[in-house]
N, C-alpha and C positions, 0 to 999 in steps of 0.2 A: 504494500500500500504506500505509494507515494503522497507526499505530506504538501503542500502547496506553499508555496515559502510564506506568504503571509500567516500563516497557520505555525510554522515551526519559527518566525520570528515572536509571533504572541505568547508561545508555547514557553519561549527560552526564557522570554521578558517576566513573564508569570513566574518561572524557575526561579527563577532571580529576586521576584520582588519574594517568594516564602523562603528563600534563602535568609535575607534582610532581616524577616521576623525570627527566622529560626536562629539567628548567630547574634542577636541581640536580648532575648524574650530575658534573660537572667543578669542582663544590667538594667542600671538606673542611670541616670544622665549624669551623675560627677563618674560615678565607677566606667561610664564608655567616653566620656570626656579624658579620662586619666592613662587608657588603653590606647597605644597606638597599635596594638596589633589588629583588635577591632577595627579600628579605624580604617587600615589598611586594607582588610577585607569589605566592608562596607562600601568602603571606597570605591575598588572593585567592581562588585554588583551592580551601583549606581553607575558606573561607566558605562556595565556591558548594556545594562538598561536600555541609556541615549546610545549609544552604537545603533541598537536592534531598532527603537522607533526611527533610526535614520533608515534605516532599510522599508521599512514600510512604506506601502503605496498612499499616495496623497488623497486618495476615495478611501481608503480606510480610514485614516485619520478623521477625513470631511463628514465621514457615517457615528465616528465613537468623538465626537466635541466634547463631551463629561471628563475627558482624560488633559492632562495640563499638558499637551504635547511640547510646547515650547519651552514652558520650565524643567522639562525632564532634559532637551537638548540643552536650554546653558547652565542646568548643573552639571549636565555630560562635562560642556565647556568649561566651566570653575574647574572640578576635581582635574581634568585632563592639563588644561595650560596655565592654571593658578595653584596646582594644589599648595603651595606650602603659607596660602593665606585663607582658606577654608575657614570655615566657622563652625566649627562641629555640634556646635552648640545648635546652630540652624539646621543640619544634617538630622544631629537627633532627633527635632521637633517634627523634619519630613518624615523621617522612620515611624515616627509616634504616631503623626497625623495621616497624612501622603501614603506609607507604602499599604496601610490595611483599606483605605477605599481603590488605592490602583488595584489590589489584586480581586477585589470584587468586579473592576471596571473590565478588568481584564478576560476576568472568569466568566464575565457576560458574554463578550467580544467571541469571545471564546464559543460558548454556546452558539452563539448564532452563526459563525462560521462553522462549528460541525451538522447544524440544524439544516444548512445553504447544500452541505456536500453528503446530506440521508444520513451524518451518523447522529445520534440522540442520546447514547450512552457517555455524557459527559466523564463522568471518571474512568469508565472503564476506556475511553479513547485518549485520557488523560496519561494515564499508565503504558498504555501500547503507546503512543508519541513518546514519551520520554525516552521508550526502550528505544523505539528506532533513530531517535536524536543522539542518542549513546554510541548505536549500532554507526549511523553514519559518520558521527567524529569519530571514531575509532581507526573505521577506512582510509577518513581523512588520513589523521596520524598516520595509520602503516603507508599511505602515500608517500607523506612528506618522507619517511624515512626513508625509504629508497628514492626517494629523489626523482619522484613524478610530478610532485608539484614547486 
């Protein structure tokens, strides 16, 4: 089953924003203020984020407006060409606020791009995407390593 790239872009993004909750759920804002390994990892995340919604087509965007598409691109922009003036203290606040309504925005998005393409089994198409987002980087990788890409 091939995966539509708009699908395996929202798929990753999603990945990413319960990543966020899940490498955070057991600080409190001075304890991930005082962490720069968190920090680093978060970091991270919110990159791969604004990477993936630059990949997305401009009718997707124009269809999910609920989503702060543009504040997701220049925080991409901050952490990427500013990071060492970051305000994590603002990060936090996105984590806290921001990433639990993205991953509902998403998890909708989501639905209805499986609902467009007959599937309706939201989690259980959730679970087989991730395996085959695994399956395909992995290819990638054994690519790269011998040196086909």
């Amino acid at each position: 089953m091939a995966l539509s790239r708009t699908r395996q872009y929202v798929l990753r993004m999603l990945d990413y924003a319960r990543k966020l909750l899940e490498y955070t759920k057991k600080y409190d804002r001075d304890s991930f203020i005082e962490d720069s390994l968190i920090q680093h990892a978060v970091g991270m995340c919110l990159i791969n984020i604004g990477e993936l919604q630059n990949r997305l087509p401009d009718e997707f965007k124009e269809r999910n407006t609920s989503i702060p598409w543009s504040k997701i691109r220049g925080l991409r922009n901050i952490l990427t060409h500013d990071y060492f003036s970051v305000d994590w203290i603002t990060i936090w606040e996105v984590i806290q606020d921001g990433i639990p309504n993205l991953v509902t925005e998403l998890e909708q998005s989501l639905k209805e791009i499986e609902a467009e393409s007959g599937h309706f089994d939201f989690d259980e198409n959730y679970k087989q995407n991730l395996f085959l987002l695994a399956k395909a980087d992995k290819e990638f990788e054994d690519k790269c390593e011998d040196g086909d890409e």
